[in-house]
C-alpha positions in Angstrom: 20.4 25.8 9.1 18.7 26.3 5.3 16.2 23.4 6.1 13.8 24.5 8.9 11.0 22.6 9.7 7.1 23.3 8.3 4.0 23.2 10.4 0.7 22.5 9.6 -2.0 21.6 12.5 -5.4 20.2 10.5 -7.7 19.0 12.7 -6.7 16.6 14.8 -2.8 16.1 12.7 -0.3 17.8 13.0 2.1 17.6 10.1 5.7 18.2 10.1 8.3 17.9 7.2 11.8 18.8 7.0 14.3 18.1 4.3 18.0 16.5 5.9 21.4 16.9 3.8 21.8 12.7 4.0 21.0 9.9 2.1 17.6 8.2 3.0 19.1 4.7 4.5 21.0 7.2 7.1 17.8 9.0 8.2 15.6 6.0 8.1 18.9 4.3 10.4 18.8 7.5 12.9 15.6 6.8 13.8 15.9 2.4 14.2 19.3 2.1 16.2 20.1 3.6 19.6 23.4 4.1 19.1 22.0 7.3 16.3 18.9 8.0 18.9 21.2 8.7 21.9 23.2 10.9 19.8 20.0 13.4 18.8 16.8 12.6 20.7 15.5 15.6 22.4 15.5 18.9 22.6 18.6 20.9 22.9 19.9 20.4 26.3 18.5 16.9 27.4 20.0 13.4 26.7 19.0 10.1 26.3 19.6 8.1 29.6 17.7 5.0 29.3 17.0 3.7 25.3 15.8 0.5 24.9 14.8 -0.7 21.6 13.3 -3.4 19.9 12.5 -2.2 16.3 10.2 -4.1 14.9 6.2 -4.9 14.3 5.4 -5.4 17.6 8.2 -3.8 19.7 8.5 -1.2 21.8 10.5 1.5 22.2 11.5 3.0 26.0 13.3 5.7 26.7 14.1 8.6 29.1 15.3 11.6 28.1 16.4 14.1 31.1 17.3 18.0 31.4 21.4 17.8 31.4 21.1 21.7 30.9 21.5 23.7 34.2 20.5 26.9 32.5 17.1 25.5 32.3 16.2 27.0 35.4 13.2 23.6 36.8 13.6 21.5 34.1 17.6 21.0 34.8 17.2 16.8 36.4 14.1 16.3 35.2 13.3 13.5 33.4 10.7 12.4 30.7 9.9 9.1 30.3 8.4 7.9 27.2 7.3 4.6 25.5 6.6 4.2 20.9 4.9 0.7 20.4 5.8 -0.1 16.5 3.3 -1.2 14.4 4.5 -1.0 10.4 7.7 -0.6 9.4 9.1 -0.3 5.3 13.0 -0.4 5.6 14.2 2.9 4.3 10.6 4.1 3.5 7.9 4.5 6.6 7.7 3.7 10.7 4.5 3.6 12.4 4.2 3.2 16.1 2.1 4.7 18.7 3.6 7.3 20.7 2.8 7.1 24.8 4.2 9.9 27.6 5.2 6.3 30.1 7.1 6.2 33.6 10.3 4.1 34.3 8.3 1.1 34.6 7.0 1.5 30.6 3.0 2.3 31.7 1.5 4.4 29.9 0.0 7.8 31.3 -3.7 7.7 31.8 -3.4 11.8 31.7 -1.3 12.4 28.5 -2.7 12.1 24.8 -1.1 9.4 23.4 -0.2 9.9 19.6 -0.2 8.1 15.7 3.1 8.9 14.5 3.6 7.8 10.7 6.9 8.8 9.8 7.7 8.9 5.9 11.0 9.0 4.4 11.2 10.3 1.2 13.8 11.0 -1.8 14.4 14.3 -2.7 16.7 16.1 -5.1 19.7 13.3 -3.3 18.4 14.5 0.4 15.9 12.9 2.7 12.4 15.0 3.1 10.9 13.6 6.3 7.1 13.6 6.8 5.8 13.1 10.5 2.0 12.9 10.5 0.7 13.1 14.3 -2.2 11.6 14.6 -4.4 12.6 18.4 -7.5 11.7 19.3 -9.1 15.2 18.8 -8.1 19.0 18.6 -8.1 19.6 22.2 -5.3 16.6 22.6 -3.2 18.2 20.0 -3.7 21.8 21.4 -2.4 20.1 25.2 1.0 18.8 23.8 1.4 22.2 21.6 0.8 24.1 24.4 3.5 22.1 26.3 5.9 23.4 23.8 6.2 20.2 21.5 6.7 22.1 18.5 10.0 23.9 19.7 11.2 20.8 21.3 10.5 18.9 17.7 12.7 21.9 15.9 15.1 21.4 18.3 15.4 17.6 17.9 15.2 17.6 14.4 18.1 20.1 14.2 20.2 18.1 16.8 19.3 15.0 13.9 20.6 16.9 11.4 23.8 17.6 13.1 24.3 13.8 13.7 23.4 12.8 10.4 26.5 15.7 9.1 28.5 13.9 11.6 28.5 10.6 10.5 28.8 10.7 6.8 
């Protein structure tokens, strides 16, 4: 794939950007329905087996994504529960939500950083440059969910979106 994702960690942020081969409605559409977010979300090897979504101001997103991958040695059957909690939303243009590790019953962990997310979708050259700015509370918060491996798993997802998004024009 030409369009890897960029890095950059300042301060507290973490900013990501890749550019997707799809018209901004489709990416902006990937990341609102869950028909598109079980077909991408996660890293290579997990699926989506609980998505429940109510996009909007206000709404909350819950989902569990689980290890489908035997060759992942312990994390084959695990699962990861996760909760977003929308707060703006510009069709086509921008979603912001908070971003919580959860259980199955949608509370929020007391233990993991919980994160800003602004997503921006942007026009570019007839392709879609995505901007995630990730928000934490400070740089020790950001440094625990980059030490779990969140940037690989990010890559991974983002190429999995790209995939779909190839799929279904």
């Amino acid at each position: 794939m030409s369009n890897k994702m960029i890095t950059k960690v300042e301060g507290r942020e973490l900013i990501l950007e890749r550019v997707f081969e799809a018209p901004r409605e489709l990416v902006f559409l990937a990341f609102s329905e869950a028909e598109h977010l079980k077909q991408w979300w996660g890293p290579r090897g997990w699926t989506l087996t609980v998505c429940d979504i109510d996009f909007r101001p206000g709404g909350v997103w819950h989902y569990c994504m689980k290890c489908m991958d035997e060759n992942q040695g312990d994390f084959y059957g695990m699962e990861s529960w996760g909760k977003a909690v929308y707060e703006d939303i510009v069709k086509s243009e921008k979603i912001v939500y908070v971003d919580y590790f959860s259980d199955a019953e949608g509370t929020e962990s007391a233990e993991m950083p919980s994160t800003d997310v602004t997503l921006t979708f942007v026009e570019f050259e007839g392709k879609t440059k995505l901007i995630n700015r990730a928000l934490y509370a400070s740089p020790e918060a950001l440094k625990t969910v980059l030490d779990m491996g969140m940037e690989q798993g990010i890559s991974e997802t983002w190429d999995r979106l790209d995939e779909h998004l190839q799929s279904v024009q």
